[in-house]
KEGUKE-139020 format. One record per residue (C-alpha): residue in three letters; x, y, z. Coordinates in steps of 0.5 Angstrom, whole numbers, plus 2048, in hexadecimal, padded with zeros to 3 digits. Example, Ala and Ser with C-alpha at 12.3 -4.5 7.8 and 13.67 -1.06 7.14 Angstrom:
<atoms>
ala8197F7810;ser81B7FE80E;
</atoms>
This chain:
<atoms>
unk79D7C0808;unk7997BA80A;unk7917BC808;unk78E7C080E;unk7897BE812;unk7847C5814;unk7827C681A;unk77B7C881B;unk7787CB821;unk77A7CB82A;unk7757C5829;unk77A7C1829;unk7797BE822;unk77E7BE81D;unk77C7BF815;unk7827BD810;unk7847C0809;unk7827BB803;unk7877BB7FD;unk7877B57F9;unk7897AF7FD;unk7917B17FF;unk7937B2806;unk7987B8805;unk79E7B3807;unk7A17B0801;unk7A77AC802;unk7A37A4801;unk7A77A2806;unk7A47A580B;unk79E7A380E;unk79A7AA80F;unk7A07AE811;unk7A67B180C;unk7AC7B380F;unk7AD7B8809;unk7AA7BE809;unk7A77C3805;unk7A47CA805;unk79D7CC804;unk79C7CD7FD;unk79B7D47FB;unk79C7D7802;unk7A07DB805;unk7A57DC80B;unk7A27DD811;unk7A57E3815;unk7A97E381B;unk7A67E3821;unk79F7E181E;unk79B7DA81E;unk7A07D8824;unk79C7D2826;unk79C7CE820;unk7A27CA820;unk7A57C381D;unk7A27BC820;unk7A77B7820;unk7A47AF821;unk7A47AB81B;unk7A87B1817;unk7A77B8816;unk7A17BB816;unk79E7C2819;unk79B7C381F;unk7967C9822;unk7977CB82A;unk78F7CB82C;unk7917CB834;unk7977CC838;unk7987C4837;unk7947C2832;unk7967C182A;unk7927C0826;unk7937BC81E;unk7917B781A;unk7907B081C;unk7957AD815;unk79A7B1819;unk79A7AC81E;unk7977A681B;unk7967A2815;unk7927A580F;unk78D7A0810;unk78C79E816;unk78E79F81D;unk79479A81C;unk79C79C81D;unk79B7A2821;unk79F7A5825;unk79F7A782D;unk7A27AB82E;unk7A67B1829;unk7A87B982A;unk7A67C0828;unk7AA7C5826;unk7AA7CD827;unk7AD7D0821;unk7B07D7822;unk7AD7D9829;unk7AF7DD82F;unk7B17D7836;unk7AF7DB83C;unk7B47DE83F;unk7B87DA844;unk7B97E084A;unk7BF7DC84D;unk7C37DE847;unk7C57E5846;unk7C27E5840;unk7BC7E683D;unk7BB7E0839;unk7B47E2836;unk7B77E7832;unk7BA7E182C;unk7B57DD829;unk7B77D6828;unk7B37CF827;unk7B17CB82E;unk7AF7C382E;unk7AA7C0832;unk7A87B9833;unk7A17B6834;unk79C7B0832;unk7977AF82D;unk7917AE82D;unk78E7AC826;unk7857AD825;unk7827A6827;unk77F7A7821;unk7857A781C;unk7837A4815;unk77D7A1816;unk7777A3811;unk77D7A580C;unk7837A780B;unk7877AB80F;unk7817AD812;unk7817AF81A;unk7887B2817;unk7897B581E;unk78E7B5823;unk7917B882A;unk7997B882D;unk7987B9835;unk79E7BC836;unk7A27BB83C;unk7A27C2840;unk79E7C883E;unk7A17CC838;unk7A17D283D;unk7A67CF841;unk7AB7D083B;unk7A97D4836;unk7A67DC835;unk7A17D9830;unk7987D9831;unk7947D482E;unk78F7D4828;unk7887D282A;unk7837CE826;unk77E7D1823;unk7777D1826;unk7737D181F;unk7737CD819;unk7767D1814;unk7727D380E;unk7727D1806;unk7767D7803;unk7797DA809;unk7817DA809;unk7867D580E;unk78D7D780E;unk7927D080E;unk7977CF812;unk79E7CA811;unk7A57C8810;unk7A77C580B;unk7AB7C0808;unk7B07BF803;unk7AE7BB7FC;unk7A77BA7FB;unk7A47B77F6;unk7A67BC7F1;unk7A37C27EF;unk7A17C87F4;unk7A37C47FB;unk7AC7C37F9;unk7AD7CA7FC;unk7B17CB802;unk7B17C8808;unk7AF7C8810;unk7AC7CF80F;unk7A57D1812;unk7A17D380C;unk7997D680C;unk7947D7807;unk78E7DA806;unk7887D7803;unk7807D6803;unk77D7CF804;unk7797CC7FE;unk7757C6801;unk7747C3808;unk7737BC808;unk7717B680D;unk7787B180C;unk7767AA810;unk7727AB816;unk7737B081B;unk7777B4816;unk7777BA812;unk77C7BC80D;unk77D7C480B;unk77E7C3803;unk7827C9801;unk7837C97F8;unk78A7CD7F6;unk78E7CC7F2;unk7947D17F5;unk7937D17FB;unk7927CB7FF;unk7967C6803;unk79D7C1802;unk79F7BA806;unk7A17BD80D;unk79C7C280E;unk7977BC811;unk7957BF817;unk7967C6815;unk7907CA818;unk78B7CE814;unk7897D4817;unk7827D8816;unk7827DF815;unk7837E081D;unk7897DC81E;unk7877D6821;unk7877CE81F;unk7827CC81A;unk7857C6817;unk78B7C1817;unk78F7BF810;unk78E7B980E;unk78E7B7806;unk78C7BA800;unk78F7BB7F9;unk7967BE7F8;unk7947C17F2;unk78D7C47F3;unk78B7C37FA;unk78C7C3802;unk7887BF807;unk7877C080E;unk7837BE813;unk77E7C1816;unk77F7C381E;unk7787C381F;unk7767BE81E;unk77B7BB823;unk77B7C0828;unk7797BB82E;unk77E7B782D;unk7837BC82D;unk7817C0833;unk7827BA837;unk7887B9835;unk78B7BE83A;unk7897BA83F;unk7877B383D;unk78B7AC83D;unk78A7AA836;unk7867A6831;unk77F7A3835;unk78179D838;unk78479C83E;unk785799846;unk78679B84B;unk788797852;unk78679A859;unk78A79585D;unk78F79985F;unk78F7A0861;unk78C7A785E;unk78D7A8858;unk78A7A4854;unk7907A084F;unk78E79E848;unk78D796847;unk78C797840;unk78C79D83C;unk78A79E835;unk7907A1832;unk78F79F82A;unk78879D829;unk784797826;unk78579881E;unk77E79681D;unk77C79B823;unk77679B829;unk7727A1825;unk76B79F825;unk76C79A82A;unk76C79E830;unk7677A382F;unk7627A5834;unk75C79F833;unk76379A831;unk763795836;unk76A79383A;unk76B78C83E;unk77178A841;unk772781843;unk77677B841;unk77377983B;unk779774838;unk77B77383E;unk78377583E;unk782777846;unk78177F844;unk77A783842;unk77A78683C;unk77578B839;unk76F789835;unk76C78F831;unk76579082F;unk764796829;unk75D796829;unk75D79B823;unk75A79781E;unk761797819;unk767793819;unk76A78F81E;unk76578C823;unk768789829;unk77078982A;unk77478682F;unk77B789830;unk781786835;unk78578A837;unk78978783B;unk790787838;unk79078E83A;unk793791833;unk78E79482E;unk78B79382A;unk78678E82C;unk78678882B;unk77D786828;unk77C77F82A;unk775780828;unk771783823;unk76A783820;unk76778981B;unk76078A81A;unk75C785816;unk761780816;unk75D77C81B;unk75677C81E;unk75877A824;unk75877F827;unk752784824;unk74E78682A;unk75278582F;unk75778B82F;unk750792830;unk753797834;unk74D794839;unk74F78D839;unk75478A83F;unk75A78883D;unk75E784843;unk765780844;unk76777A848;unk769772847;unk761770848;unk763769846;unk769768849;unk76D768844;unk77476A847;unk773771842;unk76E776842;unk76777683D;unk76277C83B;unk75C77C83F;unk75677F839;unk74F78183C;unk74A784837;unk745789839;unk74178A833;unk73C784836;unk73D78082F;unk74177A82C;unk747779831;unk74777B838;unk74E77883B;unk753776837;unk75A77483A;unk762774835;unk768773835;unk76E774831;unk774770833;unk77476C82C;unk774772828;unk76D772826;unk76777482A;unk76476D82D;unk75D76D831;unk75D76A838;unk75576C83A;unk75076E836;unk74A76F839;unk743772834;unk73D777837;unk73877183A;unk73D76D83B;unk73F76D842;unk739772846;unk73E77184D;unk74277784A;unk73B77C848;unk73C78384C;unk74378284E;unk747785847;unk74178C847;unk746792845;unk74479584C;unk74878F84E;unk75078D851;unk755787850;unk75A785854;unk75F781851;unk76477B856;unk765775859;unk76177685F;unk76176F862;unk76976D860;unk76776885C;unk76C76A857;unk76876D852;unk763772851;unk75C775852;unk75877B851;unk75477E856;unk74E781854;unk74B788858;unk744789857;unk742791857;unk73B790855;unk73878E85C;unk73578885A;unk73578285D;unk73D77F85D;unk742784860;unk74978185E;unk74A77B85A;unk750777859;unk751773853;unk75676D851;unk75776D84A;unk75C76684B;unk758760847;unk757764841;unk75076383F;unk749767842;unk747767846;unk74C76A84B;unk74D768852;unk74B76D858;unk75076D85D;unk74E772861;unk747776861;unk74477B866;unk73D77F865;unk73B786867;unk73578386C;unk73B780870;unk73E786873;unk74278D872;unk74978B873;unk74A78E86D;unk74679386C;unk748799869;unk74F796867;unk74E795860;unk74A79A85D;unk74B79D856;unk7517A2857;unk75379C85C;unk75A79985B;unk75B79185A;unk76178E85A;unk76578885C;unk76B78485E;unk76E780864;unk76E786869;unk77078386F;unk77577E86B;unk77077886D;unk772774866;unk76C775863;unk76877C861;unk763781865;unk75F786863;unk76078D864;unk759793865;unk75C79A865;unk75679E866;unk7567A5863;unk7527A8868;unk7547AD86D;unk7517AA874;unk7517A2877;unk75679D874;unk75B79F86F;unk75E79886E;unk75C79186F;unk76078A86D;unk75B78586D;unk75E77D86D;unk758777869;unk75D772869;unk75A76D86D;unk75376F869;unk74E76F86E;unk74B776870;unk74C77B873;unk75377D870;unk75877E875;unk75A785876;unk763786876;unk76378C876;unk760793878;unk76179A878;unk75B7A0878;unk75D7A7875;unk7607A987A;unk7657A487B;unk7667A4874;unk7677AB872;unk76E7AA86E;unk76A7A7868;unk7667AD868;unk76A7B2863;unk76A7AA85D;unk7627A985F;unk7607AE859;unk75C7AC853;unk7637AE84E;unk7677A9853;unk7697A2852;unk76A79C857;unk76D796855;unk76F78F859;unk77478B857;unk77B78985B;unk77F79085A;unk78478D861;unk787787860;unk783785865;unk77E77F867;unk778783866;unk775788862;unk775790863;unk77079685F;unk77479A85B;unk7707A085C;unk7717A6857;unk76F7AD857;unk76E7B0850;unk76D7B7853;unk7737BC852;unk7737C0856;unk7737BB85C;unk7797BA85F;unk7797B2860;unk7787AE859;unk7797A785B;unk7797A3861;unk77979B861;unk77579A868;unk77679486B;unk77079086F;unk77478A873;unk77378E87A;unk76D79087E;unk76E79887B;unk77079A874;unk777799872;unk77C79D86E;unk78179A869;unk7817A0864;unk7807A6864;unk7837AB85D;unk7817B285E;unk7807B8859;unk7877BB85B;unk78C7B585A;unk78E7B4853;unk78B7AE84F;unk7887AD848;unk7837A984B;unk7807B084D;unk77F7B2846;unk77D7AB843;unk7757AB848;unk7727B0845;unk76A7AF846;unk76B7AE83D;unk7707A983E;unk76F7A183F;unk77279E846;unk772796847;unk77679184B;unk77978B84A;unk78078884A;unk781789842;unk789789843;unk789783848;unk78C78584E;unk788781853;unk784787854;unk77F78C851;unk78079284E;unk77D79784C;unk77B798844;unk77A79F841;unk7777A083B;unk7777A8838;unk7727AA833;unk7757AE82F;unk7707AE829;unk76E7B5826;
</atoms>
């Protein structure tokens, strides 16, 4: 069998067994996956009628698999890909049954439950995003998604995972087929017959990032090429590890399903890797644009943790967004801008940067600085607008990347230009968007600390300070925009009314008054002229996507000549989940709506945990809406 990989605790973590550096496949034709098999060394047959649920995987090659639901089997992700990175990997494969009891067909007279024989299923994998990456064969995990329930067919429960992370010196059972003609020695016996062995772990060590390998020394007892994927069971029954590489001759490794529980778990109901789309230009549910199916080799961990910053433009103008990702973790990759465009995985990095490999941006990425996106030079193509808080050195710096390497086109110093002094404070908003449709940019700026100016609309376009104010309102000049912008407030902007240039749009959060006001500056005089207008009562549709969890996103979602509000509520327990709203009309209209009952992995990809922009990131004319799963332990 191939080296198994342990799996740990129901924390969804999986630990691996480390041997030496051998997956338990050794054909050096087959990249992970040995079409041989071969038996657990050492081991015995096990009994008819007993461990049912750990069968045969079939993707690359043969390797072995363990029911952890009804239709979900787990295995070892050099099954399903290459033994280095997520590369030639398999979409689909099967998972056999071997000497089971079918369910009975009450149709025929007779009773079919009562021969054993061995049933098929097919399904999709899905391997961790993680595969590979900090070592090896680390994250040497992954999951077949059959296409009907086990129960449907079969008189067979499945095995669960462990919930506890096994002990050093406690006992794990192997278990695995097979194959023929190993690389000598123990692993030439037999072939295609479930074996198992039972035997203590000897170290538990951390394998790449994310990872734990389960390091069991014995040199009688240990697993051969074709055991990869193979279970190893604690001393209750359920899965603690996943075989996945080791030494023939002295030892197997597996691992750890602990360490890889989460993952694991949302397999059952998941779409697949952490990247994808989804168009609500039709009707419910929601279709995948784009998913993840085999994750970037050089992975997004660290990239999208809580603090990481995520934006989505056109920096390069090719006529479609891509995402730029801060990691604000202080190692490795810096800034790194992903296309995603041509709608196959990997993705394709069109920029990146490392820590220390420039000073360009030191000071500008803390988590209380503001980071905004929009062609403010007019350049054709989106740029990164830079807004230092700390008070020192740069206070406004904006970059573009359409050469490859980031270019400043404005830079402006503490000091330098006093116009923009109490407008960038953190209790502050910013609006992004062409306001005036002048075919480019601007930023407007919401002053929350009651000081003298109130809103402020600054152009951007000549490339030097000081900026040019292009709409100003104090506080001393009329409430018209009391109590729209409060701190818990919301603050977005588009064409709306489908104008051909962009308004603002105040959400207020309160329970009484005005719930939504579109406001127009595009002839720059005061006031701002009011588009549209709904009190709480009249807007009571938003009420279930208001919460501090949910999220509100602009962009064209419709193929119309406007924009709408995609509008996501992040509570599960509520039955509407997604509404796109549009605003063209004297009332609220509905464009969409993706309920709790309709089936959609949208549902699964929006939790409070994960990361939702919009873009057009597959370039269909139309924004998407872009999850991000955060599935870091």
């Amino acid at each position: 069998m191939k080296a198994a990989r342990l799996l740990a605790p129901l924390s969804l973590s999986l630990f691996s067994l480390i041997g030496t550096a051998c997956p338990l496949d050794p054909d050096p034709d087959d990249i992970g996956v040995s079409s041989d098999v071969a038996e657990i060394s050492g081991g015995s047959t096990v009994p008819t009628g007993q461990l049912e649920a750990v069968g045969q995987v079939f993707g690359r090659g043969g390797c072995t698999g363990t029911l952890i639901s009804d239709s979900v089997v787990l295995t070892a992700g050099h099954c399903v890909c290459s033994d280095v990175t997520l590369i030639d990997c398999a979409a689909t494969g099967s998972f056999t049954l071997v000497n089971v009891r079918p369910i009975d067909n009450p149709a025929t007279p007779i009773d079919e439950s009562l021969t054993r024989t061995n049933l098929s299923f097919s399904g999709t994998f899905f391997v961790h995003p993680d595969y590979g990456i900090g070592a090896w064969l680390a994250n040497d995990v992954a999951v077949l998604r059959l296409t009907q329930p086990v129960s449907t067919r079969a008189l067979v429960s499945p095995i669960p995972i462990s919930d506890s992370m096994p002990a050093v010196g406690s006992a794990l059972t192997m278990v695995g087929f097979g194959p023929t003609n190993g690389r000598g020695g123990d692993c030439s016996v037999g072939g295609g017959v479930k074996r198992q062995a039972t035997t203590p772990v000897d170290q538990i060590v951390a394998s790449g990032i994310g990872d734990l390998t389960l390091v069991m020394n014995d040199s009688l007892l240990h697993s051969c090429p074709g055991d990869s994927g193979g279970p190893a069971l604690d001393g209750l029954g359920r899965v603690a590890g996943v075989a996945s590489n080791g030494n023939l001759d002295t030892n197997s490794g597996y691992k750890a399903v602990f360490a890889h529980l989460e993952w694991i778990r949302m397999q059952g109901q998941s779409p697949g890797g952490r990247v994808a789309a989804w168009n609500l230009s039709g009707a419910a549910p929601a279709p995948a644009a784009y998913t993840e199916m085999k994750p970037d080799p050089d992975g997004l961990l660290g990239w999208i943790d809580g603090a990481d910053l995520r934006l989505t433009g056109d920096f390069f103008g090719r006529g479609h967004d891509q995402i730029l990702y801060v990691n604000r973790g202080g190692v490795g990759g810096l800034l790194r801008i992903a296309d995603y465009a041509d709608g196959a995985s990997p993705t394709e990095s069109l920029y990146w940067e490392d820590y220390g490999q420039s000073p360009l941006f030191a000071g500008w990425f803390d988590v209380d600085d503001v980071q905004l996106v929009g062609d403010f030079v007019g350049l054709g193509h989106d740029q990164l607008l830079l807004i230092n808080r700390s008070g020192v050195a740069g206070h406004i710096m904006i970059v573009s990347f359409e050469t490859g390497a980031p270019v400043i086109r404005y830079a402006e110093s503490y000091g330098q230009d006093p116009s923009l002094n109490g407008w960038t404070d953190a209790e502050d908003g910013f609006l992004v968007g062409d306001f005036f449709g002048n075919g480019f940019d601007q930023v407007l700026f919401v002053n929350r600390g009651l000081g003298a100016g109130r809103v402020l609309i600054a152009d951007f376009r000549d490339g030097a300070p000081p900026v040019a104010w292009r709409y100003y309102e104090a506080y001393s000049w009329g409430g018209y925009l009391n109590g729209w912008h409060d701190g818990d407030d919301l603050l977005l902007a588009g064409d709306f009314r489908g104008l051909g240039h962009d308004q603002a749009m105040f959400i207020n959060r309160g329970q009484a008054g005005g719930r939504v006001l579109v406001t127009d500056f595009s002839d720059g005089a005061f006031p701002a002229e009011w588009l549209f207008y709904n009190t709480a009562l009249q807007a009571t549709l938003l009420n279930d996507y208001l919460d501090f969890v949910d999220v509100a996103l602009a962009g064209n979602f419709r193929i119309a000549s406007r924009d709408q509000v995609a509008f996501l509520n992040r509570t599960p327990a509520g039955l509407p989940r997604v509404l796109v709203a549009d605003f063209s009309g004297s009332s609220i209209g509905i464009a969409f709506v993706q309920d709790q009952v309709t089936p959609s992995g949208l549902l699964q990809r929006m939790e409070p945990s994960d990361a939702v922009l919009a873009g057009d990131i597959r370039g269909t004319g139309r924004a998407q809406l872009v999850t991000l799963e955060r599935l870091e332990q």
